[in-house]
N, C-alpha and C positions, 0 to 999 in steps of 0.2 A: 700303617693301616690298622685297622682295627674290623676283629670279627666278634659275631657274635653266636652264642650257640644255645638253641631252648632246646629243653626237656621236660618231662612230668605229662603229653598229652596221653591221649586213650580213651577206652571206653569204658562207659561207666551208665549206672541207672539215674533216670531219674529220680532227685531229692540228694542225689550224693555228690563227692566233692573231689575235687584233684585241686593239685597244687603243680603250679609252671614253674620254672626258673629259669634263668638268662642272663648264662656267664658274659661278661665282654672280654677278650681278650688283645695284646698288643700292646705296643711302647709307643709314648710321646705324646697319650694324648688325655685329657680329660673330659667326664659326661656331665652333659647338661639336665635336662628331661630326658627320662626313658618311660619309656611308655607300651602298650600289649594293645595291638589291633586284631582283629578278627575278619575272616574271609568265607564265608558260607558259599557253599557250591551254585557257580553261576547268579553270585552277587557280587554289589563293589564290597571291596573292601571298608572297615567302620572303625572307629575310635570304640577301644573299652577300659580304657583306666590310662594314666597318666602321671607321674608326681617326678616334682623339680628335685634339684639339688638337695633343697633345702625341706623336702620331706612334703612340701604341697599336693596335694590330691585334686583329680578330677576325674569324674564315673559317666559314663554314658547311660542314661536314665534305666534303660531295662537292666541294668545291672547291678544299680543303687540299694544297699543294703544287703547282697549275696556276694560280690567278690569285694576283695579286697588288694591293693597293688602296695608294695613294702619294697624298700632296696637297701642292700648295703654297702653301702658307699667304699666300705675296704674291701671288698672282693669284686666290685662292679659288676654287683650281680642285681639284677631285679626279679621282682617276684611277683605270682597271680594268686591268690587263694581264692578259689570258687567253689561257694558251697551252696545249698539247693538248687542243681543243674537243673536245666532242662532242656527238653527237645531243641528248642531253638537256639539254644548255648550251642549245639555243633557247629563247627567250623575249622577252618585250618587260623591257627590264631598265631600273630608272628610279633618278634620284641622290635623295639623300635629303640632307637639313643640320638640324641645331639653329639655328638662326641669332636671338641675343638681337638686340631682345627679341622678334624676330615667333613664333621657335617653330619647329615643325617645316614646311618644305617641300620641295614632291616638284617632280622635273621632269617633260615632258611624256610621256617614254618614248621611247626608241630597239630596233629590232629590231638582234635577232641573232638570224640562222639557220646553224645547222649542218647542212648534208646534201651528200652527193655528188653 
């Protein structure tokens, strides 16, 4: 089995910046895509950043140029840098991984709130 554990949410002002991370932990298996979704209160849940293996990117438009998603392949850890928050940046934001052969799993969810 494989879990996975984020940290780094909270509150913060707007224009300012938190940084997530998201240990995967477990034997036998290897990650494919990991990825950080986001879940706003009494919304579906949304794609916010993505990258393969092999270090590929992909941004969900409103977030294009303010986060940034990084992993390190030897600690099977990924990462969020989010910088000029905003209000609408709140949400419960949670790690995602492919991980052969179990598949897709989610972590437990970390807040981030943005307000003055």
């Amino acid at each position: 089995q494989v879990q996975l554990v984020e940290s780094g949410g909270g509150l913060v002002q707007p224009g300012g910046s938190l940084r997530l991370s998201c240990a995967a932990s477990g034997s036998g298996f290897s990650i494919l895509d990991m990825g950080w979704y986001r879940q706003p209160l009494g919304e579906q849940r949304e794609l916010v950043a993505i990258i393969s293996s092999g270090g590929t990117t992909n941004y969900a438009d409103s977030v294009k140029g303010r986060f940034t998603i990084t992993r390190d392949n030897a600690k099977n850890t990924v990462y969020l840098q989010m910088n000029s928050l905003k209000v609408e940046d709140t949400a419960v934001y949670y790690c995602n991984a492919n991980c052969f052969p179990f598949g897709i799993t989610w972590g437990q969810g970390t807040q981030v709130t943005v307000s003055s």
